[in-house]
MMTF fields as JSON, N, C-alpha, C and O atoms, coordinates in Angstrom:
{
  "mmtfVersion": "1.0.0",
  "mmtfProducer": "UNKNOWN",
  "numBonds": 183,
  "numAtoms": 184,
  "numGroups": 46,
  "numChains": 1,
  "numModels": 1,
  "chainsPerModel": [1],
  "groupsPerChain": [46],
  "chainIdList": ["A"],
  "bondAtomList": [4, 2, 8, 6, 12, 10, 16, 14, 20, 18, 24, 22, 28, 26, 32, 30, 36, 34, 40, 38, 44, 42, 48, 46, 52, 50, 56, 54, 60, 58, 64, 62, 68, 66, 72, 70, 76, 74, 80, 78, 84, 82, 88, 86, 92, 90, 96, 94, 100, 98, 104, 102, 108, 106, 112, 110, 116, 114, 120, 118, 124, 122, 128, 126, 132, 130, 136, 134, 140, 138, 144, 142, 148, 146, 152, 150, 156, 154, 160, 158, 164, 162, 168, 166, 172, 170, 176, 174, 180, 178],
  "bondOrderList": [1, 1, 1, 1, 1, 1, 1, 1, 1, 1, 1, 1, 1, 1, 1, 1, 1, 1, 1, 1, 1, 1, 1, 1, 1, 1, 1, 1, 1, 1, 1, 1, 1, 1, 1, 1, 1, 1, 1, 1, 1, 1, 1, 1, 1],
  "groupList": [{"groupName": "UNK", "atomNameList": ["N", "CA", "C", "O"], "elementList": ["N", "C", "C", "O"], "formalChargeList": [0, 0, 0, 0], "bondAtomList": [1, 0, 2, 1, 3, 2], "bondOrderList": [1, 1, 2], "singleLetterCode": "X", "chemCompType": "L-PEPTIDE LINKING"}],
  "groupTypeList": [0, 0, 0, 0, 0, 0, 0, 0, 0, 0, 0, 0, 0, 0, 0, 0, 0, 0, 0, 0, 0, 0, 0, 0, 0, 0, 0, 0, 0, 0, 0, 0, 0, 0, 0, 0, 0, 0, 0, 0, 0, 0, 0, 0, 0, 0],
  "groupIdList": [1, 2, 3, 4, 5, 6, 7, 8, 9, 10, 11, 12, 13, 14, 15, 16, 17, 18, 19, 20, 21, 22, 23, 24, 25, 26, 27, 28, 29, 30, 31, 32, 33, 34, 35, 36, 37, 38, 39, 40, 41, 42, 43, 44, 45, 46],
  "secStructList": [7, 2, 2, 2, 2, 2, 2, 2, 2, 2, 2, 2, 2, 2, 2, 2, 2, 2, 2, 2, 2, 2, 2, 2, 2, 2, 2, 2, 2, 2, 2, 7, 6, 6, 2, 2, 2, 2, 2, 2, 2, 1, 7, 7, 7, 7],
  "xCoordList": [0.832, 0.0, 0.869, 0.589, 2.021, 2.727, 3.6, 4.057, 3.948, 4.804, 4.356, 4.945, 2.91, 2.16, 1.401, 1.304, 0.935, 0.443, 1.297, 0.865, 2.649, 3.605, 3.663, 2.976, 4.519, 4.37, 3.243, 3.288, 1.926, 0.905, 0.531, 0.156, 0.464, 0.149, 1.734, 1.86, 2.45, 3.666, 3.397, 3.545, 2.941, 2.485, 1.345, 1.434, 0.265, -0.742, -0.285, -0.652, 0.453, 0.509, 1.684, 1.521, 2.507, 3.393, 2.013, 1.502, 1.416, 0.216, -0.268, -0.476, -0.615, -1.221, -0.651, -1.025, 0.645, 1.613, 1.713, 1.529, 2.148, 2.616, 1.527, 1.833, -0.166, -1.176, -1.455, -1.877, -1.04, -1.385, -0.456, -0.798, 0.824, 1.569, 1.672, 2.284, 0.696, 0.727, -0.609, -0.737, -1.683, -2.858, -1.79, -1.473, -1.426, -1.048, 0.077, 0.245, 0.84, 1.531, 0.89, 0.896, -0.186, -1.215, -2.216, -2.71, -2.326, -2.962, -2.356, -2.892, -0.833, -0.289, 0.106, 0.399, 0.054, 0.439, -0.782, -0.666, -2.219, -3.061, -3.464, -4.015, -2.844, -3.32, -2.448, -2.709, -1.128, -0.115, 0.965, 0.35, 1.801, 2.907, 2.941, 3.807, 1.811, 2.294, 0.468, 0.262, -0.658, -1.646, -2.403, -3.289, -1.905, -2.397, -1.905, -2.421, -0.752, -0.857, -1.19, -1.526, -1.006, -1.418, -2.424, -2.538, -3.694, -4.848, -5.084, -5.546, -4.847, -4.668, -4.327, -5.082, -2.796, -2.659, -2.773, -2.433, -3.168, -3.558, -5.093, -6.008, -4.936, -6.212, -7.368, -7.157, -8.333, -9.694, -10.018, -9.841, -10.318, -10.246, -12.041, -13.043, -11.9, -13.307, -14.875, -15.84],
  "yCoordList": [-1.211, 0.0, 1.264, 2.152, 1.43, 2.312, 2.536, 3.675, 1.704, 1.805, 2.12, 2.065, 2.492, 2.455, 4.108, 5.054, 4.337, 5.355, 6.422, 7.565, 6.175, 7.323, 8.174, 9.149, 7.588, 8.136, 9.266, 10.478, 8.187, 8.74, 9.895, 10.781, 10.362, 11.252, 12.429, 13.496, 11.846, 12.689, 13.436, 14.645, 12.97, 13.06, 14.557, 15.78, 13.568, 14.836, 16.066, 17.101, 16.243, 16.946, 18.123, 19.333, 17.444, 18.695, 19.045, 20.066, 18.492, 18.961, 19.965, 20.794, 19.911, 20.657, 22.175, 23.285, 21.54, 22.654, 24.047, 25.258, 23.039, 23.817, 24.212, 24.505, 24.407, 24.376, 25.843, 26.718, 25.854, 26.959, 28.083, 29.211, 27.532, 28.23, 29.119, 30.182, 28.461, 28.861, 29.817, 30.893, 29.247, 30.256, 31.733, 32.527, 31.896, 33.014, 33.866, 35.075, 33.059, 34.037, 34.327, 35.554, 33.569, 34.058, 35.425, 36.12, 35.548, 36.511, 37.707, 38.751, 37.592, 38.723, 39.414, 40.593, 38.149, 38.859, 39.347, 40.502, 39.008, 40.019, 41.501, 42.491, 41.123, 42.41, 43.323, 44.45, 42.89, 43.538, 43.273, 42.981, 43.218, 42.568, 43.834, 43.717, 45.014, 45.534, 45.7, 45.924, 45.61, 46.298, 45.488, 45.981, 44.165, 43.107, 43.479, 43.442, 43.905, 44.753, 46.289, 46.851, 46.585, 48.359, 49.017, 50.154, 47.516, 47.54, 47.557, 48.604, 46.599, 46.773, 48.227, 48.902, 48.417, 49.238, 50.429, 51.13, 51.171, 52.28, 52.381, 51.56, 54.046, 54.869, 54.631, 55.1, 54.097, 54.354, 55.565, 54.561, 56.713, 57.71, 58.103, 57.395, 59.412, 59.74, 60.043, 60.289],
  "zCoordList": [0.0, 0.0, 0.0, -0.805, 0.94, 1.082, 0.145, 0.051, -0.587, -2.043, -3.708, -4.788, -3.228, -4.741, -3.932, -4.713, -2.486, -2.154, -2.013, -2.163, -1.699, -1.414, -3.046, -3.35, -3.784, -4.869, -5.01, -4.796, -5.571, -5.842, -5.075, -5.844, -3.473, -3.077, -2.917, -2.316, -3.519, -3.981, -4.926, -4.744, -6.167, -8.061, -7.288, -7.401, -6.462, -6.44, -5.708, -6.265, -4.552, -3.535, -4.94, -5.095, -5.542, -6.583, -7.223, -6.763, -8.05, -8.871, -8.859, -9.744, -7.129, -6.637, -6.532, -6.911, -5.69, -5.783, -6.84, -6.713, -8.028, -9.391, -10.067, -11.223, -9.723, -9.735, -9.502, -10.258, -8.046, -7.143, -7.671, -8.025, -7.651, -8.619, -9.413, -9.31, -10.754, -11.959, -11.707, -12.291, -10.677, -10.856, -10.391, -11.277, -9.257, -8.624, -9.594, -9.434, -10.642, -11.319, -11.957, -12.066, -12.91, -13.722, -13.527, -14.416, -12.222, -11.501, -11.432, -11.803, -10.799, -11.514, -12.421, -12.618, -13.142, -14.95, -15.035, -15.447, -14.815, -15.471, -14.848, -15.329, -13.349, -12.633, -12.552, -12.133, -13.004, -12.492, -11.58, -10.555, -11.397, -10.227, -8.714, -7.847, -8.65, -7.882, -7.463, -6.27, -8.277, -8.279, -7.086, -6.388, -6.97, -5.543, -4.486, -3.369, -4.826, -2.911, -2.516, -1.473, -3.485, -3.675, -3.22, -2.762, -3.536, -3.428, -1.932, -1.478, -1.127, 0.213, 1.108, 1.809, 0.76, 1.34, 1.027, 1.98, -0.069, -0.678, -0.016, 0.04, 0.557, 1.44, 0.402, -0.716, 0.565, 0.318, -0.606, -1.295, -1.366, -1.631, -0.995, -1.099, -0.38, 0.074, -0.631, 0.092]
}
């Protein structure tokens, strides 16, 4: 079990990884590399 499950939840757990990855650079390429935090800390305007 442990020799056919290790792997396998190895395979998924990178997947996942390089997954999360690719969404979050993806995110900044469309928003911008600065406009996700900017947003935060930039005042509200009144």
């Amino acid at each position: 079990m442990l020799a056919i499950g290790g792997p396998a939840l190895l395979t998924a757990s990178a997947a996942g990884a390089a997954w999360l990855v690719l969404l979050v650079v993806a995110r900044r390429t469309l928003t911008g590399p600065w406009a996700h935090h900017d947003a935060r800390r930039a005042p509200t305007p009144p």
